[in-house]
N, C-alpha and C positions, 0 to 999 in steps of 0.2 A: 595784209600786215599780220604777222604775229603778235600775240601778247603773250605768249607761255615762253619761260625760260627754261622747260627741258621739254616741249614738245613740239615740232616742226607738224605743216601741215600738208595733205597730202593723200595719197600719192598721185600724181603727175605723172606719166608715162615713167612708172617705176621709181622717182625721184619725189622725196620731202624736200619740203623748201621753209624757209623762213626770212623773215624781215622785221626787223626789232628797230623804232626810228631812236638815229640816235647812238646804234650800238652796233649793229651788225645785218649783215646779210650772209646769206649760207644754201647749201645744199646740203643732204644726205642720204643715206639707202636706207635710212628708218625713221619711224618718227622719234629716236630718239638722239636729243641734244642737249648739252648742259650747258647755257651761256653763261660765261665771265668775261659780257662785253662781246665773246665770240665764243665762238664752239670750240668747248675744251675735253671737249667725251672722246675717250681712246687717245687722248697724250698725255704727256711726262705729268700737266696738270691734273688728270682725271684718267689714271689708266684703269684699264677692261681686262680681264683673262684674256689670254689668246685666242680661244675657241670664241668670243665674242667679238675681236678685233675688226673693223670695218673703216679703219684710218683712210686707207686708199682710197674709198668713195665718198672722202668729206670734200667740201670746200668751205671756207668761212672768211669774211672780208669785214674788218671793220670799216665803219662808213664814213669815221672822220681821222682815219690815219690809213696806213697800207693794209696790208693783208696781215691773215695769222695764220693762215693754214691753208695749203694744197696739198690734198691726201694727205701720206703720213708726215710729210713736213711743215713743221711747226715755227714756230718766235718769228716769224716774217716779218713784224712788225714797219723794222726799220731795215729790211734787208733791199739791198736798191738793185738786184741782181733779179730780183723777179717785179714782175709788171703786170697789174690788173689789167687783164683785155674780155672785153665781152661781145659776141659776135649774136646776133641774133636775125630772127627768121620771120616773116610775116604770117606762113603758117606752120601749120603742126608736123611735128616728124622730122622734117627737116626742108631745104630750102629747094624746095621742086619747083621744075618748071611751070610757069604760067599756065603753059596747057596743060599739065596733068589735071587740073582741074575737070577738063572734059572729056579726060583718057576716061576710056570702059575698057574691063575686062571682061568680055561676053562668052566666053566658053564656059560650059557647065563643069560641074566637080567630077565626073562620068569621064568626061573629053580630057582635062587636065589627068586624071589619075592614070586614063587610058596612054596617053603620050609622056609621062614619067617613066610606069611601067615599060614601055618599048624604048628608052631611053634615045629618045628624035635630039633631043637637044633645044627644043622648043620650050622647055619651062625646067626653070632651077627652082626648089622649094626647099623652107626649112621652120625654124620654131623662133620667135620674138628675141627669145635669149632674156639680157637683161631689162629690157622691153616692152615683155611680157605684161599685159594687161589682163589676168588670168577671168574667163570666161566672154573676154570682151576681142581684146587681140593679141591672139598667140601665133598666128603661120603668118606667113610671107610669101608670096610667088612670085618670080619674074619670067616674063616673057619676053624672048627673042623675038624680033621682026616685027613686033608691035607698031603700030601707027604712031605712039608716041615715042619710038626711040627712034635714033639714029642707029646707019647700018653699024652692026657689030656690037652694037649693045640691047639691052632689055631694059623695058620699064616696070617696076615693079608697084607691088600691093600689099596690102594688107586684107585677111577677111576679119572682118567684125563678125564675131559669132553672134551678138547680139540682131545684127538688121539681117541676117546669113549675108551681104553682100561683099565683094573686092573693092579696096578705096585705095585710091592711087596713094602712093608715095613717093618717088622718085626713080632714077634712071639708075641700075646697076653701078656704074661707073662712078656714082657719087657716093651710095651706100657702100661700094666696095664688100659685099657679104660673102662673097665669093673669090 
């Protein structure tokens, strides 16, 4: 639970969060939020410069009436055209297969770089993006023909810079990165 009225707490796989009981619930891309009930930082109630504008990555939900905000749109309140839906995951990332849990990716950094460079088709790699957990988890790799994927698709990874290892994430086809 939050108790600050302009500061979410965080970060979350890139995401500030907050929960005000009573008042609202919310996301955002910073810790910064000004509640009036709900998050009013970057609209018509509390606008930003442009150069500081980060509307698109809000969401804000009051807890005892409808919503106020998805991204840059506002007054939700009582609008019956949009609908709180919340879909959630039992782990982290996103909602992978039971066995990636015991997926390993066992080729060294040497083998991987070696098989990018001659471009096999065996591993697509790239960078967190918004994601990014800077020093922790910034790359991602999939590999084709993995034990854990089905044919035609890749199961991918994360390396945690921190333990240097590959931690599953899910199958290509779900992340769609590519």
């Amino acid at each position: 639970m939050t108790t600050s009225y302009t500061e979410a707490v965080g970060p979350e796989f890139g995401t500030w969060r907050y929960y005000v009981d009573g008042w609202s619930v919310g996301f955002a891309p910073s810790p910064r939020i000004r509640l009036n009930s709900a998050d009013t930082w970057d609209s018509d109630l509390y606008p930003v410069n442009s150069d500081q504008s980060d509307c698109q990555y809000r969401l804000s939900w009051h807890m005892n009436s409808g919503g106020w905000r998805a991204g840059c749109t506002v007054w939700l309140n009582s609008d019956y055209q949009w609908r709180k839906q919340i879909y959630s995951c039992p782990q982290t990332w996103s909602c992978r297969p039971k066995q990636a849990n015991n997926c390993l990716l066992t080729a060294s950094w040497d083998d991987i770089v070696q098989e990018l460079s001659s471009r096999s088709g065996k591993y697509v790699a790239g960078g967190m993006g918004a994601l990014m957990e800077k020093g922790a988890k910034e790359t991602w790799l999939c590999e084709y023909g993995h034990q854990c994927a089905p044919a035609g698709d890749a199961m991918c990874f994360v390396y945690n810079e921190q333990t240097k290892a590959f931690e599953a994430w899910d199958l290509l086809s779900v992340l769609q990165l590519v």
